[in-house]
N, CA, C and O atoms as a Maestro MAE file, in Angstrom:
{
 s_m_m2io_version
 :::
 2.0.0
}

f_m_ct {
 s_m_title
 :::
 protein
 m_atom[260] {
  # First column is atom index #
  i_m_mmod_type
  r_m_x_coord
  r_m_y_coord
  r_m_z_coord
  i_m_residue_number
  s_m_chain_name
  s_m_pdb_residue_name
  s_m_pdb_atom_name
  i_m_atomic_number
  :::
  1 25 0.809 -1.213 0.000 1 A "UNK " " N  " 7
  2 3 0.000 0.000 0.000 1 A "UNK " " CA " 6
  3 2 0.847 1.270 0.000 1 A "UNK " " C  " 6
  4 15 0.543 2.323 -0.561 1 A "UNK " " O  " 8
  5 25 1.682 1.086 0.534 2 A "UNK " " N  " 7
  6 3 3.244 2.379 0.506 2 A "UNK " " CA " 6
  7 2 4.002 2.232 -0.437 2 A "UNK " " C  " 6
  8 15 5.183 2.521 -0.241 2 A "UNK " " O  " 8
  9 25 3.580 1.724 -1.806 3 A "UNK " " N  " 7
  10 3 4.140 2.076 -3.205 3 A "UNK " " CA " 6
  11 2 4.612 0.798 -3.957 3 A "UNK " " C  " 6
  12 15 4.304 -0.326 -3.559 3 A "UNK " " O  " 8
  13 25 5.372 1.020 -5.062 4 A "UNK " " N  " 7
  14 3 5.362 -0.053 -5.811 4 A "UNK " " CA " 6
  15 2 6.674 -0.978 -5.793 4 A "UNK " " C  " 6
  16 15 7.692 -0.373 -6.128 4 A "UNK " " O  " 8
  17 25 6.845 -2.382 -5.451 5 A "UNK " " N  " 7
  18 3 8.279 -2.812 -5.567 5 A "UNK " " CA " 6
  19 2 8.706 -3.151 -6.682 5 A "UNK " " C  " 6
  20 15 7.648 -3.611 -7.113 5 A "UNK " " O  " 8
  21 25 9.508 -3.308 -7.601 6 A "UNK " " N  " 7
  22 3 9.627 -3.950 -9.020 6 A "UNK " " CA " 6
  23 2 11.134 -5.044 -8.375 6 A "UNK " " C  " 6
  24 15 12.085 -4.645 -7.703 6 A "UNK " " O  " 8
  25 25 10.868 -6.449 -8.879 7 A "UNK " " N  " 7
  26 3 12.120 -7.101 -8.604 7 A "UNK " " CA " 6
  27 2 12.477 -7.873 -9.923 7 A "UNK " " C  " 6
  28 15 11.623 -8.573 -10.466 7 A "UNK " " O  " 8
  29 25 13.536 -7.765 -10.352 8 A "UNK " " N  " 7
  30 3 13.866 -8.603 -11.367 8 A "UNK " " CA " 6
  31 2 15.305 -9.624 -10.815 8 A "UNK " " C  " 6
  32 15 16.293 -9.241 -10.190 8 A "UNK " " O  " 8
  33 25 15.017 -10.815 -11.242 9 A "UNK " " N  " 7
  34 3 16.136 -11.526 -10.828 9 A "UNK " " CA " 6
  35 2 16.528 -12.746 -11.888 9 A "UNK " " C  " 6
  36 15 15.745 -13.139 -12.753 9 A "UNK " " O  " 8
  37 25 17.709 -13.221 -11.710 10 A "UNK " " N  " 7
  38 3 18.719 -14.045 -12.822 10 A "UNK " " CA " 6
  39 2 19.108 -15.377 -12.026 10 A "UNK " " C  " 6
  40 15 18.972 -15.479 -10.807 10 A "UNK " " O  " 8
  41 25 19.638 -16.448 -12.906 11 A "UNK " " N  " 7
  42 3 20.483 -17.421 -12.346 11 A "UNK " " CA " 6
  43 2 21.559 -17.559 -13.321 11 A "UNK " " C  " 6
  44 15 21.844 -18.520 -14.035 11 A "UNK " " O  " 8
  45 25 22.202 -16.193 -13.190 12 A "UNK " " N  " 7
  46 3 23.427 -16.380 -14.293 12 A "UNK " " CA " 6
  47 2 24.325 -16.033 -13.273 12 A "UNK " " C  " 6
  48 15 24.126 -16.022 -12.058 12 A "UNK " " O  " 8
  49 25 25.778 -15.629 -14.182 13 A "UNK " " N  " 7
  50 3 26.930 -15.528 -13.935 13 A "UNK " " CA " 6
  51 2 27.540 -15.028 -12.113 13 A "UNK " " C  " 6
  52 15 28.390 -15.421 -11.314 13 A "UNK " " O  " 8
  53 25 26.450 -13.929 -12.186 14 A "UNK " " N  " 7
  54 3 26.770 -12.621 -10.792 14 A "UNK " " CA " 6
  55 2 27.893 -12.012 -11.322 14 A "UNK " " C  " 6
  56 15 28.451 -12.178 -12.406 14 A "UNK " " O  " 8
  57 25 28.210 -11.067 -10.117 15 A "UNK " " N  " 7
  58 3 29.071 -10.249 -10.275 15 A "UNK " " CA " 6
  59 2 29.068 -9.904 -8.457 15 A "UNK " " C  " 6
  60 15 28.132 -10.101 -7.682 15 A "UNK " " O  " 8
  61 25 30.166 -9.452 -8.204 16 A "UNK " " N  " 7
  62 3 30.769 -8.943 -7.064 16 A "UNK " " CA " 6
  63 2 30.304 -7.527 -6.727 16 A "UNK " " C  " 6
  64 15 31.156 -6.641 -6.793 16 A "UNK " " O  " 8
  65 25 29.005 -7.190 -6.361 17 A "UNK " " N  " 7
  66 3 28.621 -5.772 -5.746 17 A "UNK " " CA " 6
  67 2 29.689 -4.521 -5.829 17 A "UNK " " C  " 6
  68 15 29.556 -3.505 -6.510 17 A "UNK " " O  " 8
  69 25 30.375 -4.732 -5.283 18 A "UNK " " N  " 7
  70 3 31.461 -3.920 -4.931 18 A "UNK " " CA " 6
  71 2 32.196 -3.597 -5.901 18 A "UNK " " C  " 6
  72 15 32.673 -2.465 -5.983 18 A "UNK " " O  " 8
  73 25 32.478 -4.837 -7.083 19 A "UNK " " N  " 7
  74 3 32.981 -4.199 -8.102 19 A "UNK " " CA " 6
  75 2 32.760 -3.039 -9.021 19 A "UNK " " C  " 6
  76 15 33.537 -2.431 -9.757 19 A "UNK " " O  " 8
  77 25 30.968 -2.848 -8.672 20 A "UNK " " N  " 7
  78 3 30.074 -2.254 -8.999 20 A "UNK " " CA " 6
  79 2 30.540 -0.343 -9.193 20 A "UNK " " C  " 6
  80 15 30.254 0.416 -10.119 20 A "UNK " " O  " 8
  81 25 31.167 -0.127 -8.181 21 A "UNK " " N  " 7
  82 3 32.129 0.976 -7.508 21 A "UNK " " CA " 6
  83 2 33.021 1.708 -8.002 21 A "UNK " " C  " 6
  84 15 33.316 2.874 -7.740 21 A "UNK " " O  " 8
  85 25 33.634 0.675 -9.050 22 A "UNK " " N  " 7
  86 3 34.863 1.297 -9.592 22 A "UNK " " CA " 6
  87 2 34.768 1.176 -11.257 22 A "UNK " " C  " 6
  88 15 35.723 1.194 -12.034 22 A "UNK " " O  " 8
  89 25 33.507 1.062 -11.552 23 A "UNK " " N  " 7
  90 3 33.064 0.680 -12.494 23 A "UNK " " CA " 6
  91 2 32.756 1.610 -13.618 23 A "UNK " " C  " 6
  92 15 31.708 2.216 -13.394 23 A "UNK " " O  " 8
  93 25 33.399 1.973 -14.922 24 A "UNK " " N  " 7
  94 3 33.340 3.633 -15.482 24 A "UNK " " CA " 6
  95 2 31.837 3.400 -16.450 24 A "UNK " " C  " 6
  96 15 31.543 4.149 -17.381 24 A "UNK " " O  " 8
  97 25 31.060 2.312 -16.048 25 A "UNK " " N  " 7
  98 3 29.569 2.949 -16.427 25 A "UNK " " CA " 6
  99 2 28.673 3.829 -15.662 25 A "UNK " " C  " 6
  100 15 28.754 4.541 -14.661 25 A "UNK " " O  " 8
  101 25 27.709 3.469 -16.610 26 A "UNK " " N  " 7
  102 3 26.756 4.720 -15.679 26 A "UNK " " CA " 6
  103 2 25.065 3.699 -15.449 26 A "UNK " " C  " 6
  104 15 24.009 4.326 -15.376 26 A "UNK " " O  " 8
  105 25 25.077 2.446 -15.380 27 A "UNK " " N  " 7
  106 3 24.042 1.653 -15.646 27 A "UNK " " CA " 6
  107 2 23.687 1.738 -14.164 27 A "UNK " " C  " 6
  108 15 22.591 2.288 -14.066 27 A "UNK " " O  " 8
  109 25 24.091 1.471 -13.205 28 A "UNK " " N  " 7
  110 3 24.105 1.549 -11.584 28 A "UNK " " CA " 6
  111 2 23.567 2.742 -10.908 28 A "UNK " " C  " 6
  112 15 22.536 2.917 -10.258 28 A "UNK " " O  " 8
  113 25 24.808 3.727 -11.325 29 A "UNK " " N  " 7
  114 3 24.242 5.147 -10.952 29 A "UNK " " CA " 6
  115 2 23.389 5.586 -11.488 29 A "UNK " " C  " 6
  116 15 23.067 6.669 -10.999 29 A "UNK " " O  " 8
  117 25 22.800 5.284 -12.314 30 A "UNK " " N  " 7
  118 3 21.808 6.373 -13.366 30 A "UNK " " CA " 6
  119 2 20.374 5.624 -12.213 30 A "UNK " " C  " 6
  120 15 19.568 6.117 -11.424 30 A "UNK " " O  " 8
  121 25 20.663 4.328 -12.668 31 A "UNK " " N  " 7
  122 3 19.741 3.468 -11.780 31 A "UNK " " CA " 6
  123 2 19.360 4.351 -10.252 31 A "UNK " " C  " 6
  124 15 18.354 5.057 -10.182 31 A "UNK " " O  " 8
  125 25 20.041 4.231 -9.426 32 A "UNK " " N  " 7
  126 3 19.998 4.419 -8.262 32 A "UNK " " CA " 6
  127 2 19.786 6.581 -8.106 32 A "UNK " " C  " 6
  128 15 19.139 7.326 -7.370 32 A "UNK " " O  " 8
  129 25 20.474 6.719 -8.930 33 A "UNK " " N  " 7
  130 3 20.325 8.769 -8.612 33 A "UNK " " CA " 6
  131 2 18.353 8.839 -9.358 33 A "UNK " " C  " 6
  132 15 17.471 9.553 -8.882 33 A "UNK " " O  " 8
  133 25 18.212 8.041 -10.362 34 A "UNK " " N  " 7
  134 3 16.570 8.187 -10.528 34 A "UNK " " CA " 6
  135 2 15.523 7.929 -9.429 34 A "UNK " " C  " 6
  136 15 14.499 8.575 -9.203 34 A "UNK " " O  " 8
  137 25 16.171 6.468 -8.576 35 A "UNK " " N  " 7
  138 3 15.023 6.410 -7.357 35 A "UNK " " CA " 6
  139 2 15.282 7.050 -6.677 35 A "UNK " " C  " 6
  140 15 14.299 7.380 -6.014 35 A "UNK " " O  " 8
  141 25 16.597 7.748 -6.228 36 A "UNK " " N  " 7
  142 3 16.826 8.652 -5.038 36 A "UNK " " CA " 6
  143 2 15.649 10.027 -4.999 36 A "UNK " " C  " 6
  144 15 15.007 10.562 -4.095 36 A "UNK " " O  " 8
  145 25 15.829 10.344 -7.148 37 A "UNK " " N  " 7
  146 3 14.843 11.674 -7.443 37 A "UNK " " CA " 6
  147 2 13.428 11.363 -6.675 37 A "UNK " " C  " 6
  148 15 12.985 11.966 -5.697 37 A "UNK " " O  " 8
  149 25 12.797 10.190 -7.422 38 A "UNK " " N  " 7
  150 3 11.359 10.147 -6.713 38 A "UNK " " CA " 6
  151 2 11.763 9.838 -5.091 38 A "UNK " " C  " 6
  152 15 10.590 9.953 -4.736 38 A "UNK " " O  " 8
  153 25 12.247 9.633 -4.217 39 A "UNK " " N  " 7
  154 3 12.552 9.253 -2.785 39 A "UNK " " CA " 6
  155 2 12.261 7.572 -2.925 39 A "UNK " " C  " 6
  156 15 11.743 6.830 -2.090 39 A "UNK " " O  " 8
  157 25 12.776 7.249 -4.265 40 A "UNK " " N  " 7
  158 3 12.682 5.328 -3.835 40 A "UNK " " CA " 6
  159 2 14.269 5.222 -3.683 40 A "UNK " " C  " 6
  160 15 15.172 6.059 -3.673 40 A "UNK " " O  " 8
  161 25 14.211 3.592 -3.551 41 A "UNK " " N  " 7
  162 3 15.140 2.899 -3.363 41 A "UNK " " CA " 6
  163 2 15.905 1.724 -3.960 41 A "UNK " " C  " 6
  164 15 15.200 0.721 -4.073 41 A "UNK " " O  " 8
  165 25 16.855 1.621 -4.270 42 A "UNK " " N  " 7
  166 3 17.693 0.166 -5.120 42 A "UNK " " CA " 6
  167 2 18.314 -0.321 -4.290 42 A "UNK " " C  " 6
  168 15 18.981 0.223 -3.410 42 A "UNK " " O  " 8
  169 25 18.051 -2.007 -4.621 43 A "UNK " " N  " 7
  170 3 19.183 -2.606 -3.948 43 A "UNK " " CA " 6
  171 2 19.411 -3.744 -5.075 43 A "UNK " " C  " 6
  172 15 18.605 -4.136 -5.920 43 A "UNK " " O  " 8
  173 25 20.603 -4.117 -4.869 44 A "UNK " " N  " 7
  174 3 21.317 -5.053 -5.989 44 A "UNK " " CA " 6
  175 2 21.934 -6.085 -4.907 44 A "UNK " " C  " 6
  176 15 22.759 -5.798 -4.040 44 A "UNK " " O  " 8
  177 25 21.330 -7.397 -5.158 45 A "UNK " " N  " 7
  178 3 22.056 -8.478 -4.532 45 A "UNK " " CA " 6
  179 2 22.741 -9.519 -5.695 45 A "UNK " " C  " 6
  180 15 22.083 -9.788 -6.701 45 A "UNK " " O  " 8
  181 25 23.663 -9.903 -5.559 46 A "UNK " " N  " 7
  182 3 24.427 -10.810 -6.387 46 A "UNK " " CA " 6
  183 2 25.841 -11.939 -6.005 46 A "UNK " " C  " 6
  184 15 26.912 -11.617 -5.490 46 A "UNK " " O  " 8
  185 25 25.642 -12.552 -6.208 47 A "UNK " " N  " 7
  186 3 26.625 -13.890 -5.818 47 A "UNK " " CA " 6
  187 2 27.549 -14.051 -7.016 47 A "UNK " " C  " 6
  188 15 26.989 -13.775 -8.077 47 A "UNK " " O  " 8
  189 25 28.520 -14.337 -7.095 48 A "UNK " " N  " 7
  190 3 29.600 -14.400 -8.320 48 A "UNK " " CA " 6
  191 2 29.229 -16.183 -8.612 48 A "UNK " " C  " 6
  192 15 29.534 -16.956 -7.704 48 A "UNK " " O  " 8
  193 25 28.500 -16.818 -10.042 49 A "UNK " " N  " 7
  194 3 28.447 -18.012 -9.885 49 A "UNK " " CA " 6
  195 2 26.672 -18.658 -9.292 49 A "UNK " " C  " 6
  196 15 26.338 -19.831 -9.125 49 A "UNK " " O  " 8
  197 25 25.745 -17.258 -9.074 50 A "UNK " " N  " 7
  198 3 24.187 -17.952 -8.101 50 A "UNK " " CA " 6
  199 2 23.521 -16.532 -9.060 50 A "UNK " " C  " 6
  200 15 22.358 -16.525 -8.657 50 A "UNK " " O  " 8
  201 25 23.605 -15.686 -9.800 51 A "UNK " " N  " 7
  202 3 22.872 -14.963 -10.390 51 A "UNK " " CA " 6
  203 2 22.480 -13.413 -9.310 51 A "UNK " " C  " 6
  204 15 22.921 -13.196 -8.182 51 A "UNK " " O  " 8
  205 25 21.837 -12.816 -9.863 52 A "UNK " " N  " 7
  206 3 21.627 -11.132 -9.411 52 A "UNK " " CA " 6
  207 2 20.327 -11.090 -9.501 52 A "UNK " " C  " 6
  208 15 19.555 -11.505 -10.365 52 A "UNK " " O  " 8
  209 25 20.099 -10.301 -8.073 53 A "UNK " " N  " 7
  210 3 18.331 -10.030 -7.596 53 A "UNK " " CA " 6
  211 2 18.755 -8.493 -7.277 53 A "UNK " " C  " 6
  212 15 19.535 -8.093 -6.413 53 A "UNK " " O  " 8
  213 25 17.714 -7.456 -8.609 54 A "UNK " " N  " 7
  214 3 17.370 -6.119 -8.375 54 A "UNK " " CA " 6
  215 2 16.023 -5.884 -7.805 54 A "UNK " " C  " 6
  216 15 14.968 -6.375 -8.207 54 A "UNK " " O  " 8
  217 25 16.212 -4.996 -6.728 55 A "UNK " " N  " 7
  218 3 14.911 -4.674 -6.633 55 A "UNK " " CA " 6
  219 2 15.033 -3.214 -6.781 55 A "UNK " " C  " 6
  220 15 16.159 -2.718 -6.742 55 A "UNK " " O  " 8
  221 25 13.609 -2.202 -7.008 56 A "UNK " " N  " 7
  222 3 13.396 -1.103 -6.494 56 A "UNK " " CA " 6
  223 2 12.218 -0.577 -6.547 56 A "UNK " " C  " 6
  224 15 11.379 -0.787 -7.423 56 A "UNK " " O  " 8
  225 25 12.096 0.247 -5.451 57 A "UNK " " N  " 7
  226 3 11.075 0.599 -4.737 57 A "UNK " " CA " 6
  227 2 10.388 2.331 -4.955 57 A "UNK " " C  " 6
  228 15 11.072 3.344 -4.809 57 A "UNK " " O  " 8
  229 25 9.681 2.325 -5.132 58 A "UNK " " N  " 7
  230 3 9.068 3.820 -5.547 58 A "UNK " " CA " 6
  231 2 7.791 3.760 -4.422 58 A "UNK " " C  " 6
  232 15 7.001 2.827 -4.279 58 A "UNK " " O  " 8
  233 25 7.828 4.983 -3.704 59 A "UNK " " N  " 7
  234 3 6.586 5.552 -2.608 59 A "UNK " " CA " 6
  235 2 5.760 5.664 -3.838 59 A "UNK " " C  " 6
  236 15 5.884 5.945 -5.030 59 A "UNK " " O  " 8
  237 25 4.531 5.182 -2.664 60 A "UNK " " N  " 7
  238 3 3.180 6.038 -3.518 60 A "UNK " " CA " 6
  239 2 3.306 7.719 -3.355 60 A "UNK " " C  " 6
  240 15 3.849 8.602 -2.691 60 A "UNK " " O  " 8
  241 25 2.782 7.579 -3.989 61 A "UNK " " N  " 7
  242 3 1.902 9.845 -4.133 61 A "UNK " " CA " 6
  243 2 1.031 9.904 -3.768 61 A "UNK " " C  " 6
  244 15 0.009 9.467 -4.297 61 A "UNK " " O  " 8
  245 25 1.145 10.697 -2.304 62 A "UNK " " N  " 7
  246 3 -0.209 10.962 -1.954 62 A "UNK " " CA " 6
  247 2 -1.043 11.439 -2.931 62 A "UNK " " C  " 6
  248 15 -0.713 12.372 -3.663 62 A "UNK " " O  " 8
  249 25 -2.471 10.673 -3.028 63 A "UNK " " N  " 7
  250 3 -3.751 11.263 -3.791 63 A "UNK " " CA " 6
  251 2 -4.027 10.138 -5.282 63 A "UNK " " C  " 6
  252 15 -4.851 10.127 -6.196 63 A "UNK " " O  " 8
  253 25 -2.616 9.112 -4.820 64 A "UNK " " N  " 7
  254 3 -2.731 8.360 -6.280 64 A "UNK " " CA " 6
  255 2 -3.615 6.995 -5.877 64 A "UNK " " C  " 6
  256 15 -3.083 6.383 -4.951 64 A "UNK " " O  " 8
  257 25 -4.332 6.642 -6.165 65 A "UNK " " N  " 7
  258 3 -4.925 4.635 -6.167 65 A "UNK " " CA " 6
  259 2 -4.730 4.095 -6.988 65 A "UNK " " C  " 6
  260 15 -5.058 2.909 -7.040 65 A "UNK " " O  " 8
  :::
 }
 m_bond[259] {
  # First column is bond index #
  i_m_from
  i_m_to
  i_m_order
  :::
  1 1 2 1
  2 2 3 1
  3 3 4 2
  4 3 5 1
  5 5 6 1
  6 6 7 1
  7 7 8 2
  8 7 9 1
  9 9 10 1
  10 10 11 1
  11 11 12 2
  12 11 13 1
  13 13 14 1
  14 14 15 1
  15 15 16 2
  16 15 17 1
  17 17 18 1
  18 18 19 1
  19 19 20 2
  20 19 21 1
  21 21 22 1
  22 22 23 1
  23 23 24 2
  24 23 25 1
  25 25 26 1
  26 26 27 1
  27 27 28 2
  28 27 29 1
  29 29 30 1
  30 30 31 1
  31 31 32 2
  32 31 33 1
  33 33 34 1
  34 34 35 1
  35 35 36 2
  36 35 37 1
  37 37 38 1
  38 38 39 1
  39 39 40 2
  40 39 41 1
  41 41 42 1
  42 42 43 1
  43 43 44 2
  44 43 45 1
  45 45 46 1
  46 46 47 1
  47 47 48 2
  48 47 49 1
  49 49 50 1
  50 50 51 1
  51 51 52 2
  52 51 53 1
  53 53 54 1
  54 54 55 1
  55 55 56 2
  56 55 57 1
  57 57 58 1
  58 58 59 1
  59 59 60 2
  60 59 61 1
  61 61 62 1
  62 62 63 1
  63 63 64 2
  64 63 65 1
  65 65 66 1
  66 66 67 1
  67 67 68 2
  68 67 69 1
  69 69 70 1
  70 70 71 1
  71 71 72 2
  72 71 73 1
  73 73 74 1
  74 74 75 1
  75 75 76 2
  76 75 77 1
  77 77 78 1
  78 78 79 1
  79 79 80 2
  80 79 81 1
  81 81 82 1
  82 82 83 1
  83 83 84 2
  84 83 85 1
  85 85 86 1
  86 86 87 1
  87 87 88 2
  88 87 89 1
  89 89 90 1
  90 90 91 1
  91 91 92 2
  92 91 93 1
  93 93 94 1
  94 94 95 1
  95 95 96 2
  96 95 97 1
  97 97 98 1
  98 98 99 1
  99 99 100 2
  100 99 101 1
  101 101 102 1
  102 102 103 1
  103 103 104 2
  104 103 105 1
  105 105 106 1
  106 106 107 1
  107 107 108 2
  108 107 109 1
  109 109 110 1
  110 110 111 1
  111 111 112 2
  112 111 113 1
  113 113 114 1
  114 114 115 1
  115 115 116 2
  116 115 117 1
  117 117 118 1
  118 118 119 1
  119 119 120 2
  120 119 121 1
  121 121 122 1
  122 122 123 1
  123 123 124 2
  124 123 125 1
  125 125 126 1
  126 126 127 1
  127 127 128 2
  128 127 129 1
  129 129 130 1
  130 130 131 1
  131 131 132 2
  132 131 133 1
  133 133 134 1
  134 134 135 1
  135 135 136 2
  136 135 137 1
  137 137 138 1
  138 138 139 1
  139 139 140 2
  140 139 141 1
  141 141 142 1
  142 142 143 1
  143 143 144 2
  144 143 145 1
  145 145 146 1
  146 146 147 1
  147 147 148 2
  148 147 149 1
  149 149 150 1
  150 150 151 1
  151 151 152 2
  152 151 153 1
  153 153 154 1
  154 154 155 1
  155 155 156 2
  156 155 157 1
  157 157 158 1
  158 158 159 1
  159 159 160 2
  160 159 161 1
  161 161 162 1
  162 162 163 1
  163 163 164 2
  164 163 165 1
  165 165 166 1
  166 166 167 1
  167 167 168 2
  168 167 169 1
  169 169 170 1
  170 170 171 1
  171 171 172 2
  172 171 173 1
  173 173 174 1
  174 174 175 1
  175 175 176 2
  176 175 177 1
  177 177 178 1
  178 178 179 1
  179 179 180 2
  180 179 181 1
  181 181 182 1
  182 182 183 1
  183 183 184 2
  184 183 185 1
  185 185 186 1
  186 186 187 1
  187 187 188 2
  188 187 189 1
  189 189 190 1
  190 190 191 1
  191 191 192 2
  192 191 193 1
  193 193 194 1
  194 194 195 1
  195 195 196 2
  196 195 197 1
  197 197 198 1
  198 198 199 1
  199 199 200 2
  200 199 201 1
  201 201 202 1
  202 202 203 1
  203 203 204 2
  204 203 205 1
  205 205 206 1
  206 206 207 1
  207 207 208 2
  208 207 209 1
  209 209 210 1
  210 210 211 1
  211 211 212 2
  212 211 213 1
  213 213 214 1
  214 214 215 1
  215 215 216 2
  216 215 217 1
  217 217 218 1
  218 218 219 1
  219 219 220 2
  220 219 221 1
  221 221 222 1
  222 222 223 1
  223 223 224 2
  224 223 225 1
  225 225 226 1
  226 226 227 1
  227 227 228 2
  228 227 229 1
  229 229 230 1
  230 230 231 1
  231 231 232 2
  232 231 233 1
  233 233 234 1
  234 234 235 1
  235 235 236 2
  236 235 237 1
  237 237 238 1
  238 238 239 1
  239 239 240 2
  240 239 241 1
  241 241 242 1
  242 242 243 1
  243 243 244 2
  244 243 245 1
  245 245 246 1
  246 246 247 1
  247 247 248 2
  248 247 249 1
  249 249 250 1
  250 250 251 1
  251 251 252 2
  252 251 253 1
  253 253 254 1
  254 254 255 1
  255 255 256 2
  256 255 257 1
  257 257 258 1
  258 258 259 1
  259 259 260 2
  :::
 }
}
């Protein structure tokens, strides 16, 4: 009722979070500075070898159903 979750998830390769960091794209950040705009949230879980679970989260607007 406090907004929308979107999760997408894999059983591929992974990748190391952290590598995420030093990383000269912009697929992550662009990601994460857009939910920050509306006040949502990203999180990226991933295992190197067990696949990657994105989620993110957007508040409702007050006045929206």
């Amino acid at each position: 009722d406090n907004g929308i979750l979107l999760e997408i998830s894999d059983d591929g390769i992974g990748f190391l979070p952290e590598d995420t960091v030093r990383s000269t794209g912009l697929g992550m950040v662009s990601m994460r500075e857009r939910l920050r705009l509306v006040g949502g949230d990203l999180n990226i879980s991933s295992v190197p070898g067990r696949g990657t679970v994105v989620r993110a989260w957007v508040p409702r607007v007050a006045g929206e159903s």
